[in-house]
C-alpha positions in Angstrom: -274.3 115.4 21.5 -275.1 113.9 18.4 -272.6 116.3 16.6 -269.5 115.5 19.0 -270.2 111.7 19.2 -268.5 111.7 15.6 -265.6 113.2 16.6 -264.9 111.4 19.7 -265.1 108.8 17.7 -262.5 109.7 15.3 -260.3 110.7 18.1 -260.2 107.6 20.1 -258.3 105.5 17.8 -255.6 108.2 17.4 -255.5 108.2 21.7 -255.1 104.6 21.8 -251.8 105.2 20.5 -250.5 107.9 21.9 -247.8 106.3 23.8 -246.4 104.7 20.8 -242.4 104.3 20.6 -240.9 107.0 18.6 -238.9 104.2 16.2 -236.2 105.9 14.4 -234.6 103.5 11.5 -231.6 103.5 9.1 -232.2 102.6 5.8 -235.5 102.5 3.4 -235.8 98.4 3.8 -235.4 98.7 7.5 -237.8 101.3 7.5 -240.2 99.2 5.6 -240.4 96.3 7.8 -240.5 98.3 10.9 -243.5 100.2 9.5 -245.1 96.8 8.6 -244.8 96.2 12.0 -246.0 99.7 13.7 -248.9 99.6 10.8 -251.8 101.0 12.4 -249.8 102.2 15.6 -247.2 104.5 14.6 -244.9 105.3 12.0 -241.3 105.1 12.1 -238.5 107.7 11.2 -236.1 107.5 8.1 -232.7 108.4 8.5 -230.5 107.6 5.9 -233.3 109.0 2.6 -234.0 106.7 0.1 -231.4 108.5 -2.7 -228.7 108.7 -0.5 -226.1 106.5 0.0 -226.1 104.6 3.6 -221.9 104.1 3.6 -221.4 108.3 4.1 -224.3 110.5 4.5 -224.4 113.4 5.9 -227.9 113.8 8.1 -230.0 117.0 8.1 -231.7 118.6 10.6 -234.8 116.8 10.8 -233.1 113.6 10.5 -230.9 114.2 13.5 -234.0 115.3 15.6 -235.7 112.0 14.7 -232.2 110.5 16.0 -232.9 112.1 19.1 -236.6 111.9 20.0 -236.1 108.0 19.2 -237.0 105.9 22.1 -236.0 102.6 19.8 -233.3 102.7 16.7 -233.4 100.0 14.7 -230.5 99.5 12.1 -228.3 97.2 10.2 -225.3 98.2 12.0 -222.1 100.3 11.9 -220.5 98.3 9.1 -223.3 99.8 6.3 -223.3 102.8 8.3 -220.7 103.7 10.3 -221.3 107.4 10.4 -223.8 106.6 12.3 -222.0 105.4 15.3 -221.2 109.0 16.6 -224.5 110.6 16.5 -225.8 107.0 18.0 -223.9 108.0 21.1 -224.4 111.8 20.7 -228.2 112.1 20.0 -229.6 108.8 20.3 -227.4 107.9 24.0 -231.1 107.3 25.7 -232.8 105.6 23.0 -232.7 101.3 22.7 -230.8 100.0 19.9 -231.6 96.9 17.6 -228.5 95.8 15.5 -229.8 93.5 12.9 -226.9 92.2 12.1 -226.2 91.1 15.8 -229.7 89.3 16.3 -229.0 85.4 17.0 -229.6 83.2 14.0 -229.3 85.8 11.3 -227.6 84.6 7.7 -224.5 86.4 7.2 -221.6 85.9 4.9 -218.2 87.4 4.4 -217.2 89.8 1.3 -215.9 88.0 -1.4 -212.2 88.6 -1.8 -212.0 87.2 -5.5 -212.4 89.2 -8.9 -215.2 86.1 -10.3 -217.5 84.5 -7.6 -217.3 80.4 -7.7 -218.6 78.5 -5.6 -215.6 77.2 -3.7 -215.3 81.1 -3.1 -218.0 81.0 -0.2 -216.0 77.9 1.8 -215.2 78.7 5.3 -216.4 82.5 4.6 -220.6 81.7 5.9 -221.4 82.9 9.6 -223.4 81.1 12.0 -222.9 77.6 9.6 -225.8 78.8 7.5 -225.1 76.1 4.6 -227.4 78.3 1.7 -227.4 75.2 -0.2 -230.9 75.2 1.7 -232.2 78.3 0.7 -232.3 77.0 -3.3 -236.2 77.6 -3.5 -237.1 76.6 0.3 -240.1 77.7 2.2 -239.0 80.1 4.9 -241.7 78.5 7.0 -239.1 75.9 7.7 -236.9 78.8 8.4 -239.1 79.0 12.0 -238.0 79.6 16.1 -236.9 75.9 16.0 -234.4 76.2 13.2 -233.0 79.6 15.0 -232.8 77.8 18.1 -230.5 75.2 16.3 -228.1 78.4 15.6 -228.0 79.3 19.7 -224.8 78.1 20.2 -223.4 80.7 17.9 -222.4 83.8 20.4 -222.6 87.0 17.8 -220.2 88.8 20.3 -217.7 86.3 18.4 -218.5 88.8 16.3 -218.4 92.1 17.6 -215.7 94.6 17.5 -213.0 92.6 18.4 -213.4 90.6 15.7 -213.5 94.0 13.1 -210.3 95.3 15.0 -208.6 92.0 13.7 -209.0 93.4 10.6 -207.3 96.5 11.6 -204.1 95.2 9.6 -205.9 95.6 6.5 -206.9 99.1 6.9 -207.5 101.4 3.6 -204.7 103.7 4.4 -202.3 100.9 2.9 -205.0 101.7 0.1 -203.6 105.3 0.0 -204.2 108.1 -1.2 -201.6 108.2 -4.1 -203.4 104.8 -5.3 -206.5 106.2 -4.8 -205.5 109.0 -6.7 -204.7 106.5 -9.6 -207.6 106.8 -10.4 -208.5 109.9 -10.4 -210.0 110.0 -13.7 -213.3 107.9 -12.4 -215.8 110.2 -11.2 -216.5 110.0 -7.2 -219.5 112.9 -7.7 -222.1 109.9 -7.5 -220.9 108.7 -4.5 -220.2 112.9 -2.9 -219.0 113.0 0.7 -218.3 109.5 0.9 -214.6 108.2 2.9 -213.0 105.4 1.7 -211.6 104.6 5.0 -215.1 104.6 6.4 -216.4 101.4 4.4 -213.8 98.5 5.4 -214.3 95.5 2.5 -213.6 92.4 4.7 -214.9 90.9 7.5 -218.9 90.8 7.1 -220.6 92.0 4.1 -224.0 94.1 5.6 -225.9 93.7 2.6 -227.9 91.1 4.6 -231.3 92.5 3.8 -231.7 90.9 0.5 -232.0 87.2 2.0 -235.7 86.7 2.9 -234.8 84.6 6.2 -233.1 87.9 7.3 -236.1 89.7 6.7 -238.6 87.0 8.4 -236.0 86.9 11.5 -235.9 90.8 11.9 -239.9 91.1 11.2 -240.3 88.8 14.6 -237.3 90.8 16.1 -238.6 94.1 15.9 -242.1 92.5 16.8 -240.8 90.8 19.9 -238.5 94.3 20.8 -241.3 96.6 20.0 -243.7 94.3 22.1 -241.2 94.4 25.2 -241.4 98.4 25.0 -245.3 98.3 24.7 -247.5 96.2 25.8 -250.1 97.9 25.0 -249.8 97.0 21.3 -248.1 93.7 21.6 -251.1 92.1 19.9 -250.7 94.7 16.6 -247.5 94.0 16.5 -247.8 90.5 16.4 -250.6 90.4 14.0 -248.8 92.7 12.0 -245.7 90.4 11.8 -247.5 87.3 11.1 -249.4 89.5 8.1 -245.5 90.2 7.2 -244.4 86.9 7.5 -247.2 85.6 5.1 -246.4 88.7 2.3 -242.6 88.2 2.0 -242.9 84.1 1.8 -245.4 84.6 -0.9 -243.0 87.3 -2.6 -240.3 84.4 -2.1 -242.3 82.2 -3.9 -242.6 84.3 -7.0 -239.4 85.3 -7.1 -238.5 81.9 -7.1 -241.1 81.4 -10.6 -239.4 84.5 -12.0 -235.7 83.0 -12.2 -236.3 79.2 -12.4 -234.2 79.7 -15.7 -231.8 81.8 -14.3 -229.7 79.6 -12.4 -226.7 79.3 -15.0 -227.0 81.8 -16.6 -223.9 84.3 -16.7 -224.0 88.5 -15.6 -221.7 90.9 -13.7 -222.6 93.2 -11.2 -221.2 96.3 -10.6 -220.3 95.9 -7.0 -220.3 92.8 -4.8 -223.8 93.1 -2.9 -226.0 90.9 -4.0 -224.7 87.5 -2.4 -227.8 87.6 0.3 -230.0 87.5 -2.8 -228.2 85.3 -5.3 -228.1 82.6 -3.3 -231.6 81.6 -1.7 -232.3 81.5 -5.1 -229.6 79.7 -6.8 -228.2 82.6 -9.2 -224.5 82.5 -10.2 -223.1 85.8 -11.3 -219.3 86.0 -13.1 -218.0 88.8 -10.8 -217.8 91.9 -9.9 -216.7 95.0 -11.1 -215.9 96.9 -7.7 -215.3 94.5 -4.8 -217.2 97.7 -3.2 -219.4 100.7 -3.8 -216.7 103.1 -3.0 -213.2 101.3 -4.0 -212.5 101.7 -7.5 -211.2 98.6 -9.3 -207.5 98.4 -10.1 -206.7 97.5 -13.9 -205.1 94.6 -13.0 -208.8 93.7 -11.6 -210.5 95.0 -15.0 -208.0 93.6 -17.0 -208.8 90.0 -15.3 -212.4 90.5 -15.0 -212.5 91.4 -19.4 -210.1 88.2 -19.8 -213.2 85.8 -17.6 -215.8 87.5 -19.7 -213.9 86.7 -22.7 -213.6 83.0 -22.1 -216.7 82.5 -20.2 -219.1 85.4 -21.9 -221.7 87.4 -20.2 -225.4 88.0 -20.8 -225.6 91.1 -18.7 -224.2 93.6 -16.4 -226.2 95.1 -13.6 -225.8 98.6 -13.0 -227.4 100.7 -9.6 -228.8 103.9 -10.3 -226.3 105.7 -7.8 -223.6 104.8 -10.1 -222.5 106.4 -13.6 -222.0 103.3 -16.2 -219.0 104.2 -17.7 -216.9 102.3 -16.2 -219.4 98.9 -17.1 -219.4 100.1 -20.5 -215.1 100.2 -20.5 -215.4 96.6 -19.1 -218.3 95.3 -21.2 -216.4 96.5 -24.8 -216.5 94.5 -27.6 -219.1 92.0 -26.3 -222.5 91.7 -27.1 -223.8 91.8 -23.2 -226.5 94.3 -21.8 -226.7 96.2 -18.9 -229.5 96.8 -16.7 -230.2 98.6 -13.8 -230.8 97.3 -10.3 -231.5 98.6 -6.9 -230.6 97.5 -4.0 -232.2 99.8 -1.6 -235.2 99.7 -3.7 -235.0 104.0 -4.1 -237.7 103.9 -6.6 -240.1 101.5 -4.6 -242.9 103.5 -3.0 -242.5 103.0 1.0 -245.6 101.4 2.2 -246.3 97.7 3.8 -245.7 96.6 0.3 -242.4 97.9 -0.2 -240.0 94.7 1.0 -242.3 92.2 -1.0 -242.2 95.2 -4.1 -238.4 95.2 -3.5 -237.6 91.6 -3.8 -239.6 91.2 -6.8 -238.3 94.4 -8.0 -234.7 93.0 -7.8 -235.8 89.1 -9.5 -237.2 91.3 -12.7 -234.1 92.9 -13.1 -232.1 90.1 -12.9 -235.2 88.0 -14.8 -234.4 91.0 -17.8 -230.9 91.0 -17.7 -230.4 87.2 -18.4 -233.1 87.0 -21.0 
């Protein structure tokens, strides 16, 4: 007895959890705050891989049988992904979904339409009335149930897919392909397998990750969802989503140290997705480069994006590791700017219940680097 005591022992913990919801997720930051969550109880399933891009990928095998054992999916919703859609209804028709971007209170804004980013550019575009002239260096402890509670007037089925289908009239085929094919000469292998039509520019940009209040409202979401489906663990998980709660405020906080001098300074950004970060924190970036990760710029954009650079200047231009820098380096010519690289999805970050602090921080020291 005193020989199988140990491993009865070892067992029990892993039995305690064997009813655990198989969680399957989209993207790496989703993943991450659902495993902060499950820590301890079970371990979610990656869909979209870290170096692959979440607007066209093309799942393998394992992947899609993740998709189907999942008795929850948790993603940001089919406007980042909407591949996803059909193998949603196909292998995951059984399984619970969680749309992030659907869940009551959550900060969301619209694309930017305009080459440069201004401030008047943001008026009438926020969702939900979110004025983010409150998230300039504020603790997201204020950011608590009562404060969502404010927002429960806002019905998100205003926007649902009715609401995309009014932007039917601007579909990409009036983007055709003989424009497309205008620019031919910039290299799509870095974004392989990717439709243009599949990734619609207006309406909501998805990119709503990179606000911390997002991230605090989804941690309790996917607490509260997981909680609903077991019981049995509803005490981890809400442990584990305080414990989360507590990590990304305190990443807030030094993100917030790293660019207190970064508020006027002047940069460029490859493609328009870093609103949900640049303004909690006050950052003002020139433009953009791409109004999307997948629409090449037309020169009449380039051509008026080198004339604001010109006038205004520009430290830096942040390029993403998915993406060749040519096309910075035709826009950034003759001017004494830098570029450095930055990462949304955070593809470098090791996954862990470190990895959305390591992420925010990740993305304040490259734009702490690129306005130096």
């Amino acid at each position: 007895m005193k020989h199988i005591a140990p491993l009865i022992l070892t067992l029990a913990p892993l039995a305690a959890h064997a009813d655990a919801p198989h969680v399957a997720t989209d993207i790496l930051p989703v993943h991450a705050l659902t495993a902060r969550v499950m820590d301890g109880v079970g371990t979610p399933d990656l869909i979209v891989p870290a170096n692959a891009s979440p607007h066209g990928h093309a799942m393998r095998p394992s992947e899609a049988q993740a998709l189907d054992e999942a008795d929850l999916v948790i993603w940001i919703g089919e406007s980042l992904t909407p591949w996803l859609e059909g193998p949603l209804e196909a292998l995951g028709s059984d399984a619970q979904k969680l749309e992030l971007l659907e869940v009551e209170g959550a900060v969301l804004h619209d694309f930017r339409e305009t080459v440069t980013f201004e401030a008047g550019d943001h008026e009438g575009h926020d969702h939900d009335d979110h004025g983010h002239e409150d998230h300039a260096g504020h603790d997201h402890d204020d950011h608590d149930h009562a404060k969502e509670e404010e927002h429960a007037g806002h019905d998100h089925d205003d926007h649902d897919h009715a609401k995309e289908e009014e932007h039917a009239g601007h579909d990409h085929d009036d983007h055709d392909h003989a424009k497309e094919e205008e620019h031919a000469g910039h290299d799509h292998d870095d974004h392989a397998g990717h439709d243009h039509h599949d990734h619609d520019h207006s309406g909501v940009d998805p990119h709503a990750w990179l606000d911390p209040a997002n991230a605090l409202l989804w941690t309790d979401t996917i607490a509260a969802t997981l909680s609903e489906m077991d019981p049995d663990n509803a005490a981890a998980y809400a442990a584990n989503a305080e414990a989360a709660r507590a990590e990304i405020t305190a990443a807030q906080a030094e993100v917030t140290e790293t660019l207190s001098g970064a508020q006027s300074a002047r940069y460029v950004v490859f493609h328009d997705a870093y609103q949900y970060f640049e303004m909690p924190f006050g950052l003002t970036p020139l433009g953009a480069i791409r109004q999307g990760d997948a629409i090449d710029p037309s020169p009449a954009r380039i051509v008026e994006l080198r004339e604001e650079i010109a006038e205004r200047g520009v430290s830096c231009a942040m390029s993403e590791p998915q993406f060749n820098t040519s096309m910075i380096n035709t826009v950034l010519e003759g001017t004494d700017a830098k570029t450095v690289q930055i990462d949304p999805l955070g593809s470098t970050i090791e996954q862990g219940p470190d990895f959305y602090p390591n992420l925010l921080k990740a993305m304040a020291s490259s734009l702490s680097e690129c306005v130096d």
